[in-house]
N, C-alpha and C positions, 0 to 999 in steps of 0.2 A: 873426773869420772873415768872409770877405767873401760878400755874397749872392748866389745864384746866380738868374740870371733866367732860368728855363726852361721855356717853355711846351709845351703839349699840342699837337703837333700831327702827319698822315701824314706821318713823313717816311722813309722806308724806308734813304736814306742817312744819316741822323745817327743813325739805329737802329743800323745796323750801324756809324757810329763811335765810338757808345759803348759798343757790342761789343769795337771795336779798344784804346778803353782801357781796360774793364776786362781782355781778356787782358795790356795792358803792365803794369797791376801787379796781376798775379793768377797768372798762369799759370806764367812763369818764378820759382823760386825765387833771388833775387838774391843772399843773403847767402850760403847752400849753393854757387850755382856762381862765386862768388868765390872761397870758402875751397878746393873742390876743383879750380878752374881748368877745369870741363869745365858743362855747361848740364845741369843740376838744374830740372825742372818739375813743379808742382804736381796733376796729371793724375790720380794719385792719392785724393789728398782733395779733390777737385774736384764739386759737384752736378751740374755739367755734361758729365760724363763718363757713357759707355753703359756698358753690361754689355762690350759685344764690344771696347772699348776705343776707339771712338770719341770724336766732342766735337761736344756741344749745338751748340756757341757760332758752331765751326765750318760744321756744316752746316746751320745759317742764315743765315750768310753770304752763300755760296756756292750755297744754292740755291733765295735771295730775286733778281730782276732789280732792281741798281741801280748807280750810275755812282762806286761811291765804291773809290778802289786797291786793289785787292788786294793787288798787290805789297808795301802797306806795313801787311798787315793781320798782326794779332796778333805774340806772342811765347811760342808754345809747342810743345812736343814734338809729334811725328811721329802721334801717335794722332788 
């Protein structure tokens, strides 16, 4: 396994891009919305999920100020 050099630092956009990749392999259930051809999400058994059906992950994102896409942020369900 190859080492990863990651240091400690304020970075409010790399925060929220390692947000962005844990939801690309976390959030969409891949193998599920293959087999039924339709987007199966993990939202469910998720720690990051509210009571009212919301997401952690989500609204820290979105309502941290910082310069990193939206448009290309996460891969999950509508909650």
């Amino acid at each position: 396994m190859p080492k990863i050099d990651i240091k400690n630092r304020d970075n409010i956009k790399e925060a929220v891009h390692g947000l962005d990749i844990f939801t690309k392999n976390w959030c969409m259930n891949c193998a599920e919305t293959e087999k039924k051809n339709d987007l199966v999400f993990n939202c469910g058994k998720c720690e990051f999920s509210t009571e009212n059906g919301g997401c952690l992950l989500k609204h820290f994102a979105n309502s941290h100020k910082h310069d990193y896409p939206m448009s290309n942020f996460g891969s999950m369900g509508a909650q």
